[in-house]
C-alpha positions, 0 to 999 in steps of 0.5 A: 462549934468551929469557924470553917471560914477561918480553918484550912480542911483537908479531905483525905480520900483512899480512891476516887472514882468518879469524883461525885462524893468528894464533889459533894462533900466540899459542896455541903462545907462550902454551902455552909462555910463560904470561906472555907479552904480545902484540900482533897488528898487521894492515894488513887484515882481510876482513869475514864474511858476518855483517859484509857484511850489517851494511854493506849494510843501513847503505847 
């Protein structure tokens, strides 16, 4: 098995929504592999309403 504590992870996710599974995804590495050094690349996100409305109000 692999040393996570001594390898740099990337975590490639198409769209987050919301966040929560990528949160829990470093979660579950970092409750096992403390050290562990990650990366979250995403080719998307959707915006939040708080996020909408900063747009709207810069029309």
């Amino acid at each position: 098995m692999f040393d996570l504590n001594t390898r740099k992870l990337i975590i490639i996710n198409d769209v987050v929504t919301t966040g929560s599974t990528t949160c829990a995804i470093i979660e579950a590495i970092l409750k096992v592999y403390p050290n562990a050094d990650i990366t979250v690349f995403s080719l998307a996100w959707t915006l939040t309403a708080k996020q909408q409305e900063y747009l709207r109000q810069l029309e």
